[in-house]
N, C-alpha and C positions, 0 to 999 in steps of 0.2 A: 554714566558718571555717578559717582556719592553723591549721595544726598544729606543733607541736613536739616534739621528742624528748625524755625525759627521760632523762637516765643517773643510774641510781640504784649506788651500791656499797654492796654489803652481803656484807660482809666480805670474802672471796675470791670473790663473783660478783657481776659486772658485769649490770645489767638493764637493756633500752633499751624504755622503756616512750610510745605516742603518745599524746600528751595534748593537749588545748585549753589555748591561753595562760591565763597565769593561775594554772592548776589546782593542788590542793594535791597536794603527794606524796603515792604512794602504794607498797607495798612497803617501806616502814619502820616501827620499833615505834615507839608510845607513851614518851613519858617514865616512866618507873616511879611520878612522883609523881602524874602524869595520872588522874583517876579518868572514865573517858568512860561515859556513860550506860549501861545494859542493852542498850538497844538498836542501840548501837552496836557492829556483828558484828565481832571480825577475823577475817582467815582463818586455819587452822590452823595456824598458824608465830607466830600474833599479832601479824601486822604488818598496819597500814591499807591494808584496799581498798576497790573501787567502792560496796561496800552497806554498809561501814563509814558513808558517809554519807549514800548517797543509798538512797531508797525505791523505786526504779524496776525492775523486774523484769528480771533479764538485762539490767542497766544497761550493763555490761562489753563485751557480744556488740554492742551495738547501735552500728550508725554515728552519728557525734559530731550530725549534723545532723539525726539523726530523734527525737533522748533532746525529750522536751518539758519543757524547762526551766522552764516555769511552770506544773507540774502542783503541785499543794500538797504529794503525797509527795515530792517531786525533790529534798528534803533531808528525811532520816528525821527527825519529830516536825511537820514543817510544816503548813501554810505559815506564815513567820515575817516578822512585820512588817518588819526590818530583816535584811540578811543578817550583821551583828555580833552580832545573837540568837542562831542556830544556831552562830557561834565557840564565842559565852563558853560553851557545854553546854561545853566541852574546855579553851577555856583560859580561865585568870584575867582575867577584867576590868581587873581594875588594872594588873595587869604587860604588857596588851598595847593599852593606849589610848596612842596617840601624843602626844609633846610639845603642850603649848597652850605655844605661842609667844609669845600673847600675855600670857602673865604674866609680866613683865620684872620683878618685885620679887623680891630673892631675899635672905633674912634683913635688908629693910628695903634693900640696894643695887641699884643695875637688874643685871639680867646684859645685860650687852654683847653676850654668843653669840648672844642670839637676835635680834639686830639682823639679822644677817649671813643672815638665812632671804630676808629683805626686800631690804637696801640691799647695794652692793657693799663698804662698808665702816659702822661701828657711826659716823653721825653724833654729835654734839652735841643734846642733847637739843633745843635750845631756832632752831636753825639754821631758816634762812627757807628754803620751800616750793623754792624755786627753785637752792638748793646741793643739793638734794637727788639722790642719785643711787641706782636699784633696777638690782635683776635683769631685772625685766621690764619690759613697756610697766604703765603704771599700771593700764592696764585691764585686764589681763589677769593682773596680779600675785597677785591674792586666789585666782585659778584654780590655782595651783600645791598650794594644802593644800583647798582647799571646789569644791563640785560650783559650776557654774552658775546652777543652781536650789537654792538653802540653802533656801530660804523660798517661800511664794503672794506671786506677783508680782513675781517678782525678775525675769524676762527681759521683762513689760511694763513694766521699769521702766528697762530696757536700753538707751533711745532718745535724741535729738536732740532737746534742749528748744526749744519754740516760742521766740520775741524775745518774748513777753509773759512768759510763764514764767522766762526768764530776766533779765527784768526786779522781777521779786518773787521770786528768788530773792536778787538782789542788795541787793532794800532788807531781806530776814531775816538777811544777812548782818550788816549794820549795824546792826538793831535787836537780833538778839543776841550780837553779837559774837563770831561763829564764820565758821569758811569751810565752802563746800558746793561741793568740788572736782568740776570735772565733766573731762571726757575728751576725748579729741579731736573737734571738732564738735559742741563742746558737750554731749557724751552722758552722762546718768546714768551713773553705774559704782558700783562697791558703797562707795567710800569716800568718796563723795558724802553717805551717809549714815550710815558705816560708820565707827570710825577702829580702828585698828590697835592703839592706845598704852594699856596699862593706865592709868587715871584715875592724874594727878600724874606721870608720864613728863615730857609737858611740861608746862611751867606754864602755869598757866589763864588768866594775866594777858594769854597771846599767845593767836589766833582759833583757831591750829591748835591749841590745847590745855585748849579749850573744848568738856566732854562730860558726858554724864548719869554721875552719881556715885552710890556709895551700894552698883553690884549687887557681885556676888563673881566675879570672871571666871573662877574656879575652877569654880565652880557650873553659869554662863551664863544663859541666859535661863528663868527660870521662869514658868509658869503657873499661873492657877489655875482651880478650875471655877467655875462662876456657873448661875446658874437662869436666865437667859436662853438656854441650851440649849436648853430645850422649844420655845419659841420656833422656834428657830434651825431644830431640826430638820425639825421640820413645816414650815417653806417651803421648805426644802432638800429634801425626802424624794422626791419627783420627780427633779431631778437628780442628786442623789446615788445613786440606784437605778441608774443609767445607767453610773454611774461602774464600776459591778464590782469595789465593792473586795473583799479577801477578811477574812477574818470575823475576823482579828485587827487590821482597821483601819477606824479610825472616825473620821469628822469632826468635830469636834464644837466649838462654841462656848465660849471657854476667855476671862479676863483674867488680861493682864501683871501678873505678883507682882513680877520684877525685870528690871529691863535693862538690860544691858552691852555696852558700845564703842559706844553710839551718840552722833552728834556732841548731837541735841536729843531731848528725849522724845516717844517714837509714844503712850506709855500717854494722855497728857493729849493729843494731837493735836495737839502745838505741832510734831512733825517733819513732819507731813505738811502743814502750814499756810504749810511754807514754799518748799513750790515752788507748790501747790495753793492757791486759792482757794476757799472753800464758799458758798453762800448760809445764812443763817441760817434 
């Protein structure tokens, strides 16, 4: 992997330390307000180094491409579901989660700033599909803040609808009077099912402004558990073995409590009903 140099100053000494992109500093102190776990060592100066977070023995000494980054110690207290887990041990949750963009109500007014994430300038709420003008290609716009993969199935969903499919997606359009915007070549893309606009942005009365109401987009989407877990698990337990997940993650068969920014609801099956066909 590239490497890069860091220049760290600290105070009248200059430190050029090689690091992997990316990597958090190291050779500086903590915040004074900082409280970082026990086990989080520093070195004798009490500024952060290599086993301040990682568990790796002579983590330091060893070349960037032999450290096995997917050992469970490879972050001291691991392995951790998500790598925002082993942050928040150090910092604040709150003060370090990124803008949600898409909550545009601010003391009851939109804020217009966060338009500007999206379009090249804060349209008109209510403007047809086609004045519309983004930063990116549409398909590729949601990629800028969300991985790829946000969800199970999101890249088989990534594809070139059949002339049937796109035939019954056309009469769901009209039967609920919403649009299910697809991509170039016809191709699913996230806002096909997706839309951007906190509920009431645009009004409902227009197709683009036609969406399941009710979640908290503050909140996002919740789940909840169900007894059809047992279930679930036992026919999955075979595949899922295979999987190697590590022991602070689990599969597990959950229902939609709420859902936000989708154009139709997945909970009742009316969002999948509308490109998809079922036999009863």
């Amino acid at each position: 992997m590239k490497k890069t140099i860091l220049i760290l100053f600290l105070w009248t000494n200059v430190i050029a330390v090689e690091l992997p992109p990316l990597h958090h500093p190291v050779g500086i102190s903590p915040p004074q307000k900082m409280q970082l776990p026990n086990e989080f060592e520093l070195d004798k100066d009490g500024l952060l180094q290599c086993v301040t977070c990682h568990g790796i023995k002579d983590i330091a000494d060893l070349p960037f491409d032999e450290v096995d980054v997917k050992a469970n110690h490879f972050f001291n207290g691991g392995p951790y579901q998500q790598l925002t887990d082993f942050c928040y041990r150090c910092h604040k949750k709150k003060s370090a989660q990124r803008l949600n963009i898409h909550k545009m109500y601010n003391v009851g007014k939109i804020d217009k700033k966060n338009c500007d994430y999206c379009h090249l300038e804060a349209p008109e709420p209510n403007n047809p599909p086609e004045k519309l003008e983004f930063r990116l290609p549409k398909e590729k716009l949601c990629w800028g803040c969300h991985l790829k993969t946000p969800h199970l199935n999101a890249l088989t969903h990534n594809r070139k609808v059949s002339a049937e499919m796109l035939k019954i997606i056309k009469i769901s359009e009209q039967k609920h009077k919403v649009i299910l915007p697809l991509g170039a070549e016809n191709r699913v893309i996230c806002i096909t099912c997706h839309t951007a606009h906190e509920a009431g942005i645009i009004d409902s009365n227009f197709a683009s402004g036609k969406q399941v109401r009710g979640g908290d987009v503050s909140k996002g989407v919740i789940y909840r558990s169900h007894a059809w877990d047992r279930v679930y698990q036992a026919d999955k337990k075979e595949r899922i073995s295979k999987l190697n997940l590590n022991q602070n993650h689990k599969l597990s068969y959950q229902r939609l409590e709420q859902e936000v920014l989708l154009r139709l609801s997945a909970k009742n099956g009316i969002l999948c009903r509308a490109c998809h066909q079922f036999k009863d």
